[in-house]
N, C-alpha and C positions, 0 to 999 in steps of 0.2 A: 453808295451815296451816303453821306452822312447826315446826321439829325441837323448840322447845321441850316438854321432857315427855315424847319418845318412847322408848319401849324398843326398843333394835336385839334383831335376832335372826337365826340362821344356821338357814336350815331345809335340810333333804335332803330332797329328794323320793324317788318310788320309783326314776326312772330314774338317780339317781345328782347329778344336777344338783342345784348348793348356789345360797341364795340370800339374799341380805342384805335383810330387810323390816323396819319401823319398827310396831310397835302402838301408837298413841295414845288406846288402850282399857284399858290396865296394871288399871283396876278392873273390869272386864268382862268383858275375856279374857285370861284366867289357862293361861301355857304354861309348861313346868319341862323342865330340862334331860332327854330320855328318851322324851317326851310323841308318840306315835303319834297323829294324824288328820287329818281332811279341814279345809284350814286354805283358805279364801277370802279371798281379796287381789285388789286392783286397785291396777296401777303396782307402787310400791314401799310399800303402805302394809292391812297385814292388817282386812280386816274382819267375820272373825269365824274360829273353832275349834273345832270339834268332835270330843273325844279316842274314842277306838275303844273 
């Protein structure tokens, strides 16, 4: 799949560790700058969010 389309994103985890991952879900999973929760990813590439 290619980058075309994707939203970057910088997420913190809880232990401090940052991490640079691509959504190419922008109409499905909806994250805003602030947004606390349990976010699944494989690779570099989120596949889904769910806010606390």
């Amino acid at each position: 799949q290619s980058n075309a389309g994707a939203e970057w994103y910088i997420v913190e985890c809880e232990n401090g560790e940052r991490l640079r991952l691509r959504n190419f879900q922008g109409y499905k999973v909806f994250i805003t700058v602030g947004d606390e929760g349990i976010l699944e990813y494989k690779g570099l590439t989120i596949k889904s969010f769910q806010k606390l």
